[in-house]
N, C-alpha and C positions, 0 to 999 in steps of 0.2 A: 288813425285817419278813418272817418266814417264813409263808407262806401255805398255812393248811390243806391237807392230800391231801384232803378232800371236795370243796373249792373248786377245787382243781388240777384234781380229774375234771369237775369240771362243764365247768373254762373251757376243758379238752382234747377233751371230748367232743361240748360243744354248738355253743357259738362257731364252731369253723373250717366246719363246715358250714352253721349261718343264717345267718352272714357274707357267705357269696357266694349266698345267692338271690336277689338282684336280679340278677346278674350279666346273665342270660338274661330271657327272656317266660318266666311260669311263672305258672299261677294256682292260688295257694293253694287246697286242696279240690278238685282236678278227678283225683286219683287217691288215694287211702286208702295205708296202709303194709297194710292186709289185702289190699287187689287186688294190692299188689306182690309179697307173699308166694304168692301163686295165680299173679301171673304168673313167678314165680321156680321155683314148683313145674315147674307147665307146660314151662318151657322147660328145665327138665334132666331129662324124662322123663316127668311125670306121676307123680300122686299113687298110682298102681296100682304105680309104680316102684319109688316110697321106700318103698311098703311090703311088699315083695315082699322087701325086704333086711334079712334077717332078723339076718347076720352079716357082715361085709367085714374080709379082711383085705388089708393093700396097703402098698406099702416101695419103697424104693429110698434115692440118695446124696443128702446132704446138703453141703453149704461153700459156703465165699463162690467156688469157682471148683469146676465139677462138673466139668471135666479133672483135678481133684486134688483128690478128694474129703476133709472134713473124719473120713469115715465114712459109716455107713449106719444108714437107722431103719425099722421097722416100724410098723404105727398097724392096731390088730385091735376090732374093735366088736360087742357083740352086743345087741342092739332086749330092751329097747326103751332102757334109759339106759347102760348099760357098753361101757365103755370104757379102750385102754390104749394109749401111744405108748410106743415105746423106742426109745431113741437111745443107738446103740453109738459110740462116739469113739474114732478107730481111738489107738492108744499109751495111749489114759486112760482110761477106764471104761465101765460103762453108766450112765442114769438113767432110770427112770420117773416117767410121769405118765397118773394115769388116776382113774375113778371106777369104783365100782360101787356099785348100788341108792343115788346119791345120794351116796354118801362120796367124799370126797377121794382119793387115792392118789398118793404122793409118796416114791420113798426112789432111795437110789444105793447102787453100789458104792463102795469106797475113794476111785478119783479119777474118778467118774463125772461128767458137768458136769452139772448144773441149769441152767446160763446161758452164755449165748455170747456174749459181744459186748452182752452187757445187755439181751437177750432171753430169755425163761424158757423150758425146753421148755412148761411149762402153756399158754403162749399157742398154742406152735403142737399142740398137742392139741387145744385149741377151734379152730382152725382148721380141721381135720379134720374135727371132732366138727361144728360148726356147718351141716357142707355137708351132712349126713348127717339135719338137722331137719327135722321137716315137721308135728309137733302140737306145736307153739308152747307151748299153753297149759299144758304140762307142767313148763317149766323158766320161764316168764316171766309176771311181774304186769303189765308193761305193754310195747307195741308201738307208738311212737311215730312219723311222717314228720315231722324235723327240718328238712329242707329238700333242697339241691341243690348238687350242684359235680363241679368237672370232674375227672375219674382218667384217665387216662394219653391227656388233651386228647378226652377223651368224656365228654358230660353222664350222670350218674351219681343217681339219689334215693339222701339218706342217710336210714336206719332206724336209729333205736336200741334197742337191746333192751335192758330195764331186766329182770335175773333178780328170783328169790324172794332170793337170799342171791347178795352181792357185789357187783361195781362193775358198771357199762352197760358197752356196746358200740356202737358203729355202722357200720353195714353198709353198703355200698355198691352198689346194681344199676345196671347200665346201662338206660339210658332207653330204647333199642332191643332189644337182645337178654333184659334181665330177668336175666340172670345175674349173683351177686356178682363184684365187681370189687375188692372192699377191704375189711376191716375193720381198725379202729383200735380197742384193748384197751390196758388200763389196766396197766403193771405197778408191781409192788411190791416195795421188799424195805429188807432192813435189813445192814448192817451189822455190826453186833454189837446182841445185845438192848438194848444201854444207848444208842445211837444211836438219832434220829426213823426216823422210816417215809419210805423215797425213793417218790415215784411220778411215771410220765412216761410217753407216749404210745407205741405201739408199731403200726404198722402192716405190714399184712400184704395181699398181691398176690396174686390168684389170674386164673392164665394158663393159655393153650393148652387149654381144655375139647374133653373127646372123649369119646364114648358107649365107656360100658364093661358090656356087658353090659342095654342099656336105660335107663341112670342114666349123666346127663351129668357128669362130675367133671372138675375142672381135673388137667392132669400136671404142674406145676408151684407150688408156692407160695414167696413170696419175700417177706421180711421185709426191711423196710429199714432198714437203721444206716448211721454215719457212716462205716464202713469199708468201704462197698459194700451187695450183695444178699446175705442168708443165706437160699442157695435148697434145697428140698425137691422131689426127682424123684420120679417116680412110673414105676418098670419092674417089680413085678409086681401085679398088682389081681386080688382074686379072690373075687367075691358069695359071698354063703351059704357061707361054708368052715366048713368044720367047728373049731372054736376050746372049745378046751376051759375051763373054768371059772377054773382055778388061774391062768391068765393076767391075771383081775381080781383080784388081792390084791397 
């Protein structure tokens, strides 16, 4: 029996995380998903931070082995919602993913990729984009503490974020430091128009956090598939740059 993509996100998104709250002592109610987001502000810089960033543009290599890179990508943001990743593949193409004022933004070159390894760049643009929140109530109807589990053998609160339009997410902060450690995002795709809709879990690592300019951001993110890490460096970051418009279309 083929089982709904609605149902697939719920039993991807909910379950693996209140499955293991027993795991540990944890008393339900003794911390909000709103104090985690205050203490998540906090600890990568303060809310005078995030918002002091009015623009960020920041790049470096990409592949599953950064001795030999797959290529290189840029990810440029301007506050308060636009946004734009580009992922250059060195021999195949470009592709974008990005918003602006709320819309979508999605197109390629000729053999640009969209997907690597059965990962979309869209996910890892909210990737980006996600470290970069701090007025919540802009893009989300609800802000949930799902429960607790261990990321890379450290106790972790998971958050889900349920947007205005699209599937949830959930987040994952460490229990000590406050900073994300994970998110697991929904991907989709098809086939060909006449095939169902695939969707399946997709998680994403964010490592090695360092003060860039006052604002704590991870140099690393790393997507896991079955063929290893699809990892994303970070060698040049640069606040407030000047980023011209024509970049979000």
């Amino acid at each position: 029996m083929r089982v709904p993509a609605y149902l697939l996100v719920f039993l991807m998104l909910v379950l693996p995380a209140t499955a293991q709250n027993q795991s540990a002592p944890w008393a339900r109610g003794s911390i909000s998903a709103a104090e985690i987001l205050q203490k998540n502000i906090a600890a990568t810089g303060g809310l005078e931070a995030h918002q002091r960033v009015q623009s960020l543009s920041l790049g470096g290599d990409f592949g599953f082995s950064l001795y030999h890179p797959d290529g290189y990508y840029s990810f440029s943001y301007k506050a308060p919602s636009d946004d734009m990743l580009e992922v250059n593949t060195i021999s195949e193409g470009i592709s974008w993913s990005g918003r602006r004022d709320q819309h979508l933004i999605r197109r390629t070159t000729a053999r640009g990729i969209e997907m690597i390894n059965g990962a979309g760049m869209e996910l890892v643009e909210q990737d980006w984009r996600s470290l970069l929140e701090w007025e919540f109530s802009r893009e989300y109807s609800k802000i949930d503490l799902v429960g607790r589990t261990q990321v890379n053998k450290r106790w972790a609160f998971a958050v889900r974020f349920t947007p205005r339009h699209g599937d949830p997410c959930v987040r994952y902060y460490d229990e000590e430091s406050f900073l994300m450690v994970r998110m697991d995002q929904v991907q989709r795709f098809r086939m060909s128009k006449s095939q169902p809709e695939v969707a399946y879990p997709v998680e994403s690592y964010f490592r090695d956090y360092a003060d860039h300019g006052g604002l704590k951001l991870p140099r690393l993110i790393a997507i896991s598939r079955d063929v290893g890490e699809l990892q994303f460096n970070v060698t040049k970051f640069e606040p407030n740059a000047a980023i011209d418009d024509s970049i979000f279309k």
